[in-house]
C-alpha positions in Angstrom: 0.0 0.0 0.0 1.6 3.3 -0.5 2.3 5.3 2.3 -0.1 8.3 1.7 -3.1 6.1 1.6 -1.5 4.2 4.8 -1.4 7.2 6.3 -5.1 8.5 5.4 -6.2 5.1 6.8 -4.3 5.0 9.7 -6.2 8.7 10.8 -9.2 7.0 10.3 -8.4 4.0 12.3 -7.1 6.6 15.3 -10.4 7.9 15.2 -12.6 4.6 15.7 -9.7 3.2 17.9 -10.5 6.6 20.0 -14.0 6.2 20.1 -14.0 2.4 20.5 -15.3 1.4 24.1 -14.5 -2.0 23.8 -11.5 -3.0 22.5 -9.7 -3.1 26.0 -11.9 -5.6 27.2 -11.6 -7.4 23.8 -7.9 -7.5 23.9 -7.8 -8.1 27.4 -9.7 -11.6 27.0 -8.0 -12.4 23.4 -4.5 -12.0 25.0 -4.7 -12.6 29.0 -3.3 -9.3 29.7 -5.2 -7.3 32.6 -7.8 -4.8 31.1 -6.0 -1.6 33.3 -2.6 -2.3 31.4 -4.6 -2.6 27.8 -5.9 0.7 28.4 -2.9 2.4 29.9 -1.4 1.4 26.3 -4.5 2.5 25.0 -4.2 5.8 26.9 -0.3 6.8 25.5 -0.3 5.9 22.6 -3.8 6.7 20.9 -4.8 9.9 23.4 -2.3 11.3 25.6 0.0 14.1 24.5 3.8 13.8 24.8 7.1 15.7 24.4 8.1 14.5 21.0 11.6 15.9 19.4 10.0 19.2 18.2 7.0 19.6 20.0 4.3 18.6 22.5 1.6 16.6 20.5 0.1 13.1 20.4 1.9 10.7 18.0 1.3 10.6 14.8 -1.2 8.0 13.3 0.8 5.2 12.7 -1.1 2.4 9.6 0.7 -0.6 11.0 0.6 0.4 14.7 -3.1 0.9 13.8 -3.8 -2.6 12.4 -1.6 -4.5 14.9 -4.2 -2.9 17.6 -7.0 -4.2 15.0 -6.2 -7.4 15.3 -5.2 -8.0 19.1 -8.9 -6.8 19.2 -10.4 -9.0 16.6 -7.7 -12.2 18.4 -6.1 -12.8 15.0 -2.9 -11.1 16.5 0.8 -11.7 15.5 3.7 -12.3 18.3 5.0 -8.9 17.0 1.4 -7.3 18.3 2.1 -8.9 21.6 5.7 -7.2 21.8 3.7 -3.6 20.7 1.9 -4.0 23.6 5.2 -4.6 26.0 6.5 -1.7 24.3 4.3 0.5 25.2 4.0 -0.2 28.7 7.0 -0.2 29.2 7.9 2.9 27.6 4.2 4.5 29.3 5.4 3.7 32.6 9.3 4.7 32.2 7.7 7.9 30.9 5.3 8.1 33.8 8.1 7.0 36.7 10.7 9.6 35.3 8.9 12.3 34.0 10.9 12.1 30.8 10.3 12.8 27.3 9.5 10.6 24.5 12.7 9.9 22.7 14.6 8.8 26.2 11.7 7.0 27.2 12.0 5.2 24.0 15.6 4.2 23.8 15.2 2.8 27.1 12.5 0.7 26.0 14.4 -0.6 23.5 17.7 -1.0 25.6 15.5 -2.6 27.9 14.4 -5.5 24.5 10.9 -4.6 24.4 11.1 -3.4 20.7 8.7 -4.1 18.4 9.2 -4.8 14.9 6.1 -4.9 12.6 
């Protein structure tokens, strides 16, 4: 798919992930992980505003971040949707802990091995 129309499909998919009041519970039961986790992923990465390299903003749709969350909710997941979810825990709750920004929050996530790889 080419990357503008990933990237009109991934706003879209922000916006009924946004507005979606189930999914948590879904992928709570499709994976085993608690429902309060789910929606702490939920939380940073599809609502709560962070300071990125050049600004304070949410992050920026993502198509393939987007359909991994898709199918953890539909239970068709991959292992790499599993390790999206580890991510961003982690990296939500280094964030939280240390009051940092996103970019040290990240490399620590990864130096930690909870990367994710689509």
């Amino acid at each position: 798919m080419d990357w503008e129309i990933e990237e009109e499909k991934a706003i879209e998919m922000y916006g009924e992930i946004r507005q979606s009041s189930c999914d948590c519970n879904a992928i709570a039961n499709n994976t085993g992980w608690k429902k309060s986790r789910v929606e702490r992923v939920k939380n940073h990465v599809f609502f709560e505003e962070h300071q990125l390299d050049d600004r304070i903003a949410r992050f920026d749709p993502d198509y393939q971040m987007a359909m991994a969350w898709k199918r953890l909710e539909k239970g068709n997941y991959k292992e790499s949707d599993i390790d999206l979810l580890n991510h961003e825990y982690f990296e939500s709750r280094f964030m939280g802990l240390y009051q940092t920004d996103y970019r040290t929050a990240h490399n620590a996530t990864v130096k930690s091995g909870r990367t994710w790889n689509p």
